[in-house]
GULUMFI-159118 format. One record per residue (C-alpha): x, y, z; residue in three letters. Coordinates in nm, 2 decimals. Layout:
N
PT/X/Y/Z/ALA
...
END
This chain:
387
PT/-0.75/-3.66/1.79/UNK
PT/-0.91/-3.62/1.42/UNK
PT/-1.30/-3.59/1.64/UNK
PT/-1.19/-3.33/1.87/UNK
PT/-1.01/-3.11/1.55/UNK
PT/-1.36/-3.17/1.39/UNK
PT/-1.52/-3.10/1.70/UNK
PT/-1.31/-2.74/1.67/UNK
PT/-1.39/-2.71/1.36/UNK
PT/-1.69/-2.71/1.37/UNK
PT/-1.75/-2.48/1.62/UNK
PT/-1.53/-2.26/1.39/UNK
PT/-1.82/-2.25/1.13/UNK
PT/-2.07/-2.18/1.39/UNK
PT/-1.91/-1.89/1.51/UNK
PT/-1.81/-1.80/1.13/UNK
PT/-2.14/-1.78/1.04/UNK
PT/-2.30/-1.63/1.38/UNK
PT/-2.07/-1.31/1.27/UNK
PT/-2.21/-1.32/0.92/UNK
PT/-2.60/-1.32/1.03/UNK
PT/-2.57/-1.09/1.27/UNK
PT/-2.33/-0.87/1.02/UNK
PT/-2.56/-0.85/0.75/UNK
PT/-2.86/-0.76/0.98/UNK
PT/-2.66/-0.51/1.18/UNK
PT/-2.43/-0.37/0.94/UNK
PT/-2.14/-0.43/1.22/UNK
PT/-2.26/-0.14/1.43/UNK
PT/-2.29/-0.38/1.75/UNK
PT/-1.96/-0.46/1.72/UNK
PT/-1.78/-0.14/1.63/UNK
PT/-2.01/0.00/1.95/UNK
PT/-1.77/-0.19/2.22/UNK
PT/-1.48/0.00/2.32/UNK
PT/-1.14/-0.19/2.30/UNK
PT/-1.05/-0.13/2.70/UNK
PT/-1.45/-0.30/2.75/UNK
PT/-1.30/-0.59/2.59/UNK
PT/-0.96/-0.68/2.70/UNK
PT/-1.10/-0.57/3.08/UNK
PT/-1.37/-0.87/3.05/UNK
PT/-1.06/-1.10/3.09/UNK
PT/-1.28/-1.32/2.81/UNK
PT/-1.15/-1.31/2.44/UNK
PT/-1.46/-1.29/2.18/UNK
PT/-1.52/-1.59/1.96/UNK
PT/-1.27/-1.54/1.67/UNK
PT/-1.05/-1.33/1.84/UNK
PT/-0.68/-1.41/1.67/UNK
PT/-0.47/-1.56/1.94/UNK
PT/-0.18/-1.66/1.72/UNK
PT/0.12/-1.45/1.72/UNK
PT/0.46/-1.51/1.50/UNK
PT/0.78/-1.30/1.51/UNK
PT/0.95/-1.12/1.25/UNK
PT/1.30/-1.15/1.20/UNK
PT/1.34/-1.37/1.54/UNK
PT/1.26/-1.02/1.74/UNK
PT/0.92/-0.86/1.65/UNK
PT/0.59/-1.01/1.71/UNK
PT/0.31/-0.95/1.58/UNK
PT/-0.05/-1.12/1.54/UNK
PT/-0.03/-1.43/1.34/UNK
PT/-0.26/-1.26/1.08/UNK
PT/-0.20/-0.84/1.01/UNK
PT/-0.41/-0.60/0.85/UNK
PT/-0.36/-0.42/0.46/UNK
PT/-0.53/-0.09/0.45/UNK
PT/-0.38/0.02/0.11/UNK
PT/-0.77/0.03/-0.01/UNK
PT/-0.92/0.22/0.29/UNK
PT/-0.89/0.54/0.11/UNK
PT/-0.92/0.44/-0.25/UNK
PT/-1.08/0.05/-0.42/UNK
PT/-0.97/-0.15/-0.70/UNK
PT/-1.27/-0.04/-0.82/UNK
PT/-1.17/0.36/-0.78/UNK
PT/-1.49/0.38/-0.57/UNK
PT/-1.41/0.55/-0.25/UNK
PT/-1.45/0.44/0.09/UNK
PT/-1.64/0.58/0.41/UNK
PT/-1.38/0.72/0.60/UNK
PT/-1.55/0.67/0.95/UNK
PT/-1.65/0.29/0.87/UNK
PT/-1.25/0.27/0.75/UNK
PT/-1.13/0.37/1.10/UNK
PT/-1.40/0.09/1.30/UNK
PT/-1.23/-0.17/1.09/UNK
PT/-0.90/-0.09/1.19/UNK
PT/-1.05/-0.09/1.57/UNK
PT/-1.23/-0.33/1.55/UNK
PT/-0.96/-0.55/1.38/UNK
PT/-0.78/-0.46/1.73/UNK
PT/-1.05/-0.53/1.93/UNK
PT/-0.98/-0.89/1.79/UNK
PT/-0.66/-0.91/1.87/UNK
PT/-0.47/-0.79/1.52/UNK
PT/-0.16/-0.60/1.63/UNK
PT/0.03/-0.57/1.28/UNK
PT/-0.12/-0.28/1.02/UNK
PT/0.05/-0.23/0.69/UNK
PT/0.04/0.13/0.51/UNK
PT/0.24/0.32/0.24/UNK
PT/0.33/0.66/0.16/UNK
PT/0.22/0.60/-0.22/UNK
PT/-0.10/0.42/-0.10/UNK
PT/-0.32/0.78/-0.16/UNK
PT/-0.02/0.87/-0.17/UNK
PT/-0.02/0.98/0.17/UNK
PT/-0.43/0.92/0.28/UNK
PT/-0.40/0.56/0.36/UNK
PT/-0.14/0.68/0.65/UNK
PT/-0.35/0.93/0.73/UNK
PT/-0.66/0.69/0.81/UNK
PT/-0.41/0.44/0.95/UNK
PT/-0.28/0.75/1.20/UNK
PT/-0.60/0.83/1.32/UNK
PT/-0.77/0.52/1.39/UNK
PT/-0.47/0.40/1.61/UNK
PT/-0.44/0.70/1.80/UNK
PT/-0.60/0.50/2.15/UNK
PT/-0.39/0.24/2.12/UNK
PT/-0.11/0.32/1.96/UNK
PT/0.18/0.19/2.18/UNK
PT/0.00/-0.22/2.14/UNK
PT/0.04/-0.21/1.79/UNK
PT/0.32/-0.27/1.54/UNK
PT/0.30/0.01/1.23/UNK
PT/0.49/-0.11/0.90/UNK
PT/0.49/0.14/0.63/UNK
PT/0.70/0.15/0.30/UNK
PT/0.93/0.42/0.12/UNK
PT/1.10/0.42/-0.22/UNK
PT/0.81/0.52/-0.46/UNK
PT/0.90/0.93/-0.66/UNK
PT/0.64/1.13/-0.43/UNK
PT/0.66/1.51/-0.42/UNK
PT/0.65/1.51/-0.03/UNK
PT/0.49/1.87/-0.09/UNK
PT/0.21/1.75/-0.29/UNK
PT/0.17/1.43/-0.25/UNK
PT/0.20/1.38/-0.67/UNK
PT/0.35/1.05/-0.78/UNK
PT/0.61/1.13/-1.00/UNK
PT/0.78/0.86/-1.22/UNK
PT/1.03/0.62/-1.10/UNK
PT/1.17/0.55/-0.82/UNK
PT/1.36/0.74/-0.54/UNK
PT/1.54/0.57/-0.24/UNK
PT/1.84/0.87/-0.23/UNK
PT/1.93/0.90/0.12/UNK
PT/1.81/1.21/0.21/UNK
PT/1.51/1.18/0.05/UNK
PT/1.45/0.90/0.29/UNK
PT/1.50/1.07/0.55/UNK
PT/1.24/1.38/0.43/UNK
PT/0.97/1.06/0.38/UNK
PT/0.99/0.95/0.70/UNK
PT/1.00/1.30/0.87/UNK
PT/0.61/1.31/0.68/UNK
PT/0.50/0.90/0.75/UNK
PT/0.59/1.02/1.16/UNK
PT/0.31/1.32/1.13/UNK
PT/0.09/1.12/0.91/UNK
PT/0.09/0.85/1.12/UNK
PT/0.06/1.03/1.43/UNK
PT/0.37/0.87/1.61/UNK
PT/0.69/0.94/1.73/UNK
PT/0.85/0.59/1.54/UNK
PT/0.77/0.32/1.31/UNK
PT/0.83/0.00/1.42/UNK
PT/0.91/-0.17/1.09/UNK
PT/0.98/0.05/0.75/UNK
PT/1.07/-0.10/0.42/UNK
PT/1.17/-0.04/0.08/UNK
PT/0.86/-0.05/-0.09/UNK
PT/1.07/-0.11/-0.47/UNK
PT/1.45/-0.15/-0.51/UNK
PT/1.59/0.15/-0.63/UNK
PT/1.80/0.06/-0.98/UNK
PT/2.00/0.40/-0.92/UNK
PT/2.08/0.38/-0.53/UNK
PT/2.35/0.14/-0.35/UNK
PT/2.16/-0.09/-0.10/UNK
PT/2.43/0.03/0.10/UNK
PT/2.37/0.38/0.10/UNK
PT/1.95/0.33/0.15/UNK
PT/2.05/0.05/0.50/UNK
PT/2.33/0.34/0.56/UNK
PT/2.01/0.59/0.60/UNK
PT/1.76/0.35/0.80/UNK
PT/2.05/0.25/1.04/UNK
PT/2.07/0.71/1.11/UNK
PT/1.70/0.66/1.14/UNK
PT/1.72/0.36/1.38/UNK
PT/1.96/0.54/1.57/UNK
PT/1.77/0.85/1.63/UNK
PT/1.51/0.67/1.71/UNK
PT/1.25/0.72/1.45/UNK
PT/1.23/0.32/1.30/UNK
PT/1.28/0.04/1.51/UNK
PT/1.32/-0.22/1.26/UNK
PT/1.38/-0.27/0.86/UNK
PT/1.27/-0.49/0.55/UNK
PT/1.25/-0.50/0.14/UNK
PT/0.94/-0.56/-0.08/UNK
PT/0.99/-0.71/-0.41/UNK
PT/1.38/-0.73/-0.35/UNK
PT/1.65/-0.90/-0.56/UNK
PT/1.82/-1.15/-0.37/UNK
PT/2.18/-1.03/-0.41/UNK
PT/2.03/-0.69/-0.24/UNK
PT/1.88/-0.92/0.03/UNK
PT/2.22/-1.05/0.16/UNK
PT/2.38/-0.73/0.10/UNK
PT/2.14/-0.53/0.31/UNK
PT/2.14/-0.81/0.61/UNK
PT/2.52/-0.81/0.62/UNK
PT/2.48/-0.44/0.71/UNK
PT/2.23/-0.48/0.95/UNK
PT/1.97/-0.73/1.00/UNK
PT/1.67/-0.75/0.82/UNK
PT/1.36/-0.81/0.97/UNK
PT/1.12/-0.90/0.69/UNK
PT/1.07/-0.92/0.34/UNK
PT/0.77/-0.87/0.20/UNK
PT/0.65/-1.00/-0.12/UNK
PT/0.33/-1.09/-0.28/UNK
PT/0.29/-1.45/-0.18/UNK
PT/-0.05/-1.69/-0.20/UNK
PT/-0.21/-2.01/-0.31/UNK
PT/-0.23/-1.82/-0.65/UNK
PT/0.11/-1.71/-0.69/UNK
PT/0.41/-1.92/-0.50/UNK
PT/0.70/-1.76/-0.69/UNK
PT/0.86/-1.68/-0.34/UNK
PT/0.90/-1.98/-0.28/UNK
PT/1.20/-2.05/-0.52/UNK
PT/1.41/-1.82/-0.40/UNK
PT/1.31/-1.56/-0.14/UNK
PT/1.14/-1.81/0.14/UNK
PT/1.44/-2.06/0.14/UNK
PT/1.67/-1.70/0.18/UNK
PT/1.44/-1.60/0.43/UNK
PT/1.49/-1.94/0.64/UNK
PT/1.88/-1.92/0.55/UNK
PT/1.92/-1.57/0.72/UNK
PT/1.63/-1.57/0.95/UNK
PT/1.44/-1.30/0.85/UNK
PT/1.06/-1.27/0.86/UNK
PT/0.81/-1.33/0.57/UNK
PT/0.53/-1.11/0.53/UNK
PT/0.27/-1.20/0.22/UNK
PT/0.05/-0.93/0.03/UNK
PT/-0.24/-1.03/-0.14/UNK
PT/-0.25/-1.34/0.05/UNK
PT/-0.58/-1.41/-0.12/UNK
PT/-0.51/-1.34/-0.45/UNK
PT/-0.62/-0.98/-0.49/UNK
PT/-1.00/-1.15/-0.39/UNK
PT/-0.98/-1.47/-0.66/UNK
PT/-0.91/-1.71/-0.34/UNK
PT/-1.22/-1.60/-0.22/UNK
PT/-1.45/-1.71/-0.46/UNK
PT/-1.57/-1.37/-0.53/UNK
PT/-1.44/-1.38/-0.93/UNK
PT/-1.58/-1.63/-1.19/UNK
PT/-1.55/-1.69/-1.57/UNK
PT/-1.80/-1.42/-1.61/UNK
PT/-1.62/-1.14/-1.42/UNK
PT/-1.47/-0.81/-1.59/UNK
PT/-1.30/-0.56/-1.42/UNK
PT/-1.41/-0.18/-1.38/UNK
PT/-1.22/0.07/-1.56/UNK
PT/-0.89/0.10/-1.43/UNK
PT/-0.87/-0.15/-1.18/UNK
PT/-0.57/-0.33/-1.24/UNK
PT/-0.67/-0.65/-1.20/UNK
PT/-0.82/-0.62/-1.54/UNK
PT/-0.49/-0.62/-1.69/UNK
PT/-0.34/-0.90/-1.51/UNK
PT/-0.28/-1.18/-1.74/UNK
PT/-0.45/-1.46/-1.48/UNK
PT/-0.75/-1.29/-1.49/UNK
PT/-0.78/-1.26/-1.84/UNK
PT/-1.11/-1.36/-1.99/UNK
PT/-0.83/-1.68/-2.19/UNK
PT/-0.68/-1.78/-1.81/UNK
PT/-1.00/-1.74/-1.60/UNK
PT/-1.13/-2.02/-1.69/UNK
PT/-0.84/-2.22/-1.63/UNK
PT/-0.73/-2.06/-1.35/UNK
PT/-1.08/-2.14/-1.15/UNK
PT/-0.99/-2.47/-1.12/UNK
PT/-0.78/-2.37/-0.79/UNK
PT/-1.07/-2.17/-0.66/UNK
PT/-1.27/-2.56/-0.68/UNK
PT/-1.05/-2.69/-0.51/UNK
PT/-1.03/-2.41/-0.27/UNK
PT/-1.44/-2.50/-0.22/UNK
PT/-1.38/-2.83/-0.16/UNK
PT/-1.14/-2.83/0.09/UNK
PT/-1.36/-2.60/0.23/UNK
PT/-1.64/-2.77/0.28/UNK
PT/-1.43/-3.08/0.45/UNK
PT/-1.28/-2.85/0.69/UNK
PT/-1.63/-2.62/0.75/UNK
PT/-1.41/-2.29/0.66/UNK
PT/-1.41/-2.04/0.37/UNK
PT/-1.22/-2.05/0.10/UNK
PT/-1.04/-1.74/0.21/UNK
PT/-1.01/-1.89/0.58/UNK
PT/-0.86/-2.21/0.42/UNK
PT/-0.65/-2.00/0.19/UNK
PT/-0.50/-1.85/0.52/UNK
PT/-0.47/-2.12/0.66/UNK
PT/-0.25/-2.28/0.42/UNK
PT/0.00/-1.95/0.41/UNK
PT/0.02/-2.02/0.80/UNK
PT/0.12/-2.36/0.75/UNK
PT/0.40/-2.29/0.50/UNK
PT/0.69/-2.17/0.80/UNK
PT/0.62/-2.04/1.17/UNK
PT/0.74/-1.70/1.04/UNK
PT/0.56/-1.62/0.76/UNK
PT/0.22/-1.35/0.85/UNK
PT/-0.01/-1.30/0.59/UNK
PT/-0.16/-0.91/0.55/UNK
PT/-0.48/-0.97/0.38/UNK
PT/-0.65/-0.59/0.29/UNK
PT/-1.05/-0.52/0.28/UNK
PT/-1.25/-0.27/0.32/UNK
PT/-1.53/-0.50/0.44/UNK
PT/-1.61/-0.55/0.81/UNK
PT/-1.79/-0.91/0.73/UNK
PT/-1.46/-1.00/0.56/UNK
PT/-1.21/-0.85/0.83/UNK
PT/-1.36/-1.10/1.07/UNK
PT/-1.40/-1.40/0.84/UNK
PT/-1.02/-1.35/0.77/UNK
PT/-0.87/-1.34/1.08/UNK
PT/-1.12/-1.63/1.25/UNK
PT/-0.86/-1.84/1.13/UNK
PT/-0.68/-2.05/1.46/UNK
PT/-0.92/-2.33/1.45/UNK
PT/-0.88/-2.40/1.02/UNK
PT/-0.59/-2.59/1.05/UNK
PT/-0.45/-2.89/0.82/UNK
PT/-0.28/-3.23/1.01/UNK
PT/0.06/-3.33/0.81/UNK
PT/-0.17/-3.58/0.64/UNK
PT/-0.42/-3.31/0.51/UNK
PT/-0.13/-3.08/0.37/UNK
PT/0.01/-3.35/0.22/UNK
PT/-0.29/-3.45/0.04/UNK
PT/-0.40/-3.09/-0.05/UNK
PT/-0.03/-3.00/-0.17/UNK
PT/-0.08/-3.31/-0.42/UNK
PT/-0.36/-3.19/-0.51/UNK
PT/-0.23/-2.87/-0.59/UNK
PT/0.03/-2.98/-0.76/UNK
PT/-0.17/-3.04/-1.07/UNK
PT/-0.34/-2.72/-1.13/UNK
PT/-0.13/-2.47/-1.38/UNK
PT/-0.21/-2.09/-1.35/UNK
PT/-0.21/-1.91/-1.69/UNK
PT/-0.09/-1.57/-1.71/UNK
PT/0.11/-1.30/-1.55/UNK
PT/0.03/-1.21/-1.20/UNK
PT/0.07/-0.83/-1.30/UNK
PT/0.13/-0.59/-1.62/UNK
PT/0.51/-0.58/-1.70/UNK
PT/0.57/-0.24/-1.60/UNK
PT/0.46/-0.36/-1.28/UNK
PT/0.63/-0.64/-1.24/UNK
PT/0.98/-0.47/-1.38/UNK
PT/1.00/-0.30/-1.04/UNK
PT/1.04/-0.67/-0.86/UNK
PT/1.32/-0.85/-0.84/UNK
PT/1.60/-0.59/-0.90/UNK
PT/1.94/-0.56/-0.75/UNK
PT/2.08/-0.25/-0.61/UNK
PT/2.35/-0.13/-0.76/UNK
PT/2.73/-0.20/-0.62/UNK
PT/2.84/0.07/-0.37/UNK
PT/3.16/0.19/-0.57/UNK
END
């Protein structure tokens, strides 16, 4: 059993890095150059296609591993982005089997959907679109104004904009990007449930949610997913929300399942952050924690090496092993690192392994916040009561 998983294995690194040669030396334009319809005619999947697929709430499935695009129109960095290289990632992320695509109206605001809308115009109707309200946009300008603003009918205006942005006629599954301190759960579910009726979403979840508003929003009607930032970096959910999750069964979806790009080895104790990306006021990556903190990314690397992944592939890998319904969304606006992050079905760890790796675990202690506090004031709120 353990020759023919190493057996796997390695013919998991082999492929891994036959993408990464032929990447560098052709900049991915051989592989954005077949069609999707070429592909899935051929009746043969391509190497590290992503065969796994998990379902949300018990009734949506997706691919095992989703797409973020919340960079594709803007970095961390502020740098921005080639808009036509933006839109073969998205395909070509397809073309590999990735059916799940997270967006936001705030993520521009508005571009991101924009860039989402137009690169899944050819196959729109084998995908599942997730997209996130609740943010203060002006839906004439597109200006983010402060606060929050989950009112009803302002909901409703938000999604009549996310439909056109997003080219489609429905969204298959629309959250609450914050909880709104000022709005009765009740009264936001009361709003989706119009919109579910008309036909415009299909299905419903909360970001960041208090778990009071969790239960309260499911009793109304069912929650598919929460999403929440969830990784090897920061396991917070994991007190709470996860065992709520398995309790009601409802879905788990994890942003910055990599660690905003630490998991990946990309960040060392010399690293400093551009102006304004936020990372460079995030207490873990402070130049006093870094240093500290890096002792996960070594043992990230070592594991690794033993099971012929990446650190970011083993990273995966151990989200997927958590709970069958949990679906990681790791973002890029990489080709080379789309593909290395979904080439993840044969990095897998026997009970033994996770066992041994969880111990190990175990004794590393991340310093610092995982974001500024008026960041991280917006997570874990309760709605109000409904009076």
């Amino acid at each position: 059993m353990e020759n023919s998983i190493n057996k796997k294995e390695g013919k998991g690194l082999n492929r891994r890095k036959l993408f990464k040669t032929g990447l560098a030396l052709a900049g991915g334009s051989l592989l954005a150059s077949v069609t999707s319809a070429q592909k899935r005619n051929s009746q043969n999947t391509l190497a590290n296609d992503i065969r796994g697929r998990r379902k949300l709430g018990g009734t949506l499935e997706v691919s095992s591993v989703g797409l973020g695009v919340q960079n594709m129109s803007r970095t961390y960095q502020t740098t921005i982005p080639t808009r036509s290289e933006m839109l073969k990632i998205i395909q070509t992320a397809f073309d590999h089997g990735v059916t799940l695509f997270d967006a936001a109206e705030a993520y521009g605001p508005f571009e991101v959907e924009r860039i989402l809308g137009e690169a899944l115009v050819p196959f729109r109707n084998k995908v599942v679109i997730e997209t996130k309200f609740g943010w203060n946009v002006d839906q004439k300008t597109g200006q983010r104004l402060p606060g929050l603003n989950s009112q009803p009918d302002h909901i409703k205006l938000v999604v009549e904009g996310m439909l056109k942005r997003l080219r489609t006629d429905r969204i298959d599954l629309l959250y609450q990007h914050r909880v709104d301190p000022n709005v009765p759960i009740e009264d936001v579910v009361g709003a989706i449930k119009d919109l579910i009726k008309a036909g415009k979403v299909l299905h419903y979840g909360l970001s960041e949610p208090g778990q009071q508003t969790v239960r309260r929003a499911h009793a109304i009607h069912p929650v598919t997913a929460i999403q929440n930032e969830y990784s090897l970096l920061w396991r917070g959910p994991e007190n709470v929300i996860i065992p709520l999750c398995q309790e009601l069964g409802i879905g788990f979806v994890c942003w910055s399942p990599l660690g905003v790009g630490f998991l990946t080895g990309a960040i060392d104790a010399n690293t400093r952050f551009a102006q304004n990306d936020i990372r460079g006021i995030e207490g873990r990556f402070s130049p006093e924690n870094l240093p500290n903190n890096l002792a996960l990314v070594k043992l990230l690397k070592d594991w690794a090496a033993k099971k012929q992944a990446t650190p970011a592939q083993l990273s995966l890998a151990w989200l997927l092993a958590q709970k069958p319904w949990i679906v990681p969304i790791p973002g890029t606006t990489q080709m080379a690192h789309m593909l290395e992050n979904i080439a993840v079905d044969d990095v897998q760890f026997s009970t033994d392994e996770l066992k041994q790796f969880n111990m190990e675990l175990a004794k590393i202690e991340i310093k610092g916040e995982r974001l500024p506090k008026m960041v991280l004031d917006f997570s874990d709120v309760e709605a109000p009561p409904k009076q």
